[in-house]
C-alpha positions in Angstrom: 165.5 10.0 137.0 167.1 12.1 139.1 169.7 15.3 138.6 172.9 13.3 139.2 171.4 10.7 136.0 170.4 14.1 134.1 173.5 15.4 134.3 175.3 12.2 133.2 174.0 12.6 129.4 175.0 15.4 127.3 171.1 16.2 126.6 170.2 16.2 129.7 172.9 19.1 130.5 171.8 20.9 127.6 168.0 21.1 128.6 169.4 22.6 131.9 171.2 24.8 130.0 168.4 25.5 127.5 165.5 26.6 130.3 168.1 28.5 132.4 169.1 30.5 129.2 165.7 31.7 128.9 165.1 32.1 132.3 167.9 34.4 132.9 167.3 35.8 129.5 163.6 36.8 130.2 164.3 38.0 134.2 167.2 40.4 132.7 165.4 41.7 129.9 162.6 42.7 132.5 165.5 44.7 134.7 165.2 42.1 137.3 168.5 41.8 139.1 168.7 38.2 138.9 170.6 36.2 142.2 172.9 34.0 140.8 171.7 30.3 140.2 173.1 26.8 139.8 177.1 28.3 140.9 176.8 31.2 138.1 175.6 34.4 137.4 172.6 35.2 135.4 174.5 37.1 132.6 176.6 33.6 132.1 173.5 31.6 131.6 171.6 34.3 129.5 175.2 34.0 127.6 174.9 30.3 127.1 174.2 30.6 123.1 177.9 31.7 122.9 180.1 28.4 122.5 182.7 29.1 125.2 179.8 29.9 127.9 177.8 26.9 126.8 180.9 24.5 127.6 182.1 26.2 130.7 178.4 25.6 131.8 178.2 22.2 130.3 181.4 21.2 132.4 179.9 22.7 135.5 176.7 20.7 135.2 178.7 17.4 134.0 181.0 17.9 137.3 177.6 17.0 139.3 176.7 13.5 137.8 178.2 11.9 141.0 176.9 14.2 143.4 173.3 13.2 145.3 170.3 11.9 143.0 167.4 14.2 144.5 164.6 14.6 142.3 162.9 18.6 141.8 159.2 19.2 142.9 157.9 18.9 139.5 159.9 15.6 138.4 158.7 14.0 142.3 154.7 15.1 141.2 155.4 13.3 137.5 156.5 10.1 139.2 153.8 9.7 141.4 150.9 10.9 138.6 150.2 14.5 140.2 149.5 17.5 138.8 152.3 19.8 137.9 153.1 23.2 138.2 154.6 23.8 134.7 151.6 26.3 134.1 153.0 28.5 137.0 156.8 28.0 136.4 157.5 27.6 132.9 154.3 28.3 131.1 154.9 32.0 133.3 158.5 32.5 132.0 156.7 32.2 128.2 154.3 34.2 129.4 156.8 37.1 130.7 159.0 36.3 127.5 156.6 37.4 125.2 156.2 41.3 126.8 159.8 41.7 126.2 160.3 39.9 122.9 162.5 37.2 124.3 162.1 34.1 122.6 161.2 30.7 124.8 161.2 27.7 123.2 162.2 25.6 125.2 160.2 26.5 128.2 157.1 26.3 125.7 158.5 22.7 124.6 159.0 21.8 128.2 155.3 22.9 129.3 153.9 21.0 126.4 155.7 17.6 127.1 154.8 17.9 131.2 150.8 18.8 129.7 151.3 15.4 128.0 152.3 13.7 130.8 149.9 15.4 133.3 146.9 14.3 131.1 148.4 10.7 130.4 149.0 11.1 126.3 152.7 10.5 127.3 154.8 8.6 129.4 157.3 10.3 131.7 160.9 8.7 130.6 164.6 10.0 129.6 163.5 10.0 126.2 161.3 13.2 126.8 164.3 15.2 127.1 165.1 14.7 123.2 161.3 15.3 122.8 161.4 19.2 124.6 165.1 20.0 122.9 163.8 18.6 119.3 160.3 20.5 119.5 162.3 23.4 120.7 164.7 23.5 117.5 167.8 21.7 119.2 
């Protein structure tokens, strides 16, 4: 699966969404002055709770499902069975999270399904995206 077929489906958007918000959320709340990322500014993903900024977002992301099919780092290494770097990426954004009181579920969800995959109790699939966004309370 590749970005293009992630942005396709409206889950697959919304887990983009979802990590982002907490991304941006946690950098800001540090005083980090967050580059912009994905075509917007950090405040607007930080924002992303708020309905309006969650469909401007969604449109953005949905305007991309016929653009080029490249696959992240992390989604090349779960295809061919190697070991991720969720610990570094997500599990840190948790980690920073919880010394400013910002709340990451879904990055904790996301690092939880990837452990899964890394240590073969899952299979990688689309269906893991409902699996992180459930776990996480969406």
């Amino acid at each position: 699966m590749g970005m293009s077929d992630l942005n396709k489906h409206p889950r697959g958007r919304e887990l983009q969404i979802r990590l982002a918000q907490e991304c941006a959320a946690v950098g800001l709340a540090h005083g980090y002055k967050v580059e912009n990322f994905g075509g917007r500014t950090a405040l607007e993903w930080a924002d992303a709770s708020r309905g309006d900024m969650y469909e401007m977002l969604d449109a953005a992301l949905a305007e991309r499902s016929s653009g080029a099919n490249w696959r992240p780092s992390m989604a090349q290494d779960v295809v061919k069975g190697r070991p991720t770097e969720i610990y570094q990426m997500n599990g840190f954004v948790c980690d920073q999270g919880l010394m400013v009181d910002v709340d990451t579920p879904v990055n904790a969800a996301m690092v939880n399904v990837i452990r899964a995959i890394d240590s073969g109790e899952l299979e990688s699939g689309f269906e893991n995206v409902d699996l992180v966004l459930s776990s996480a309370g969406y």
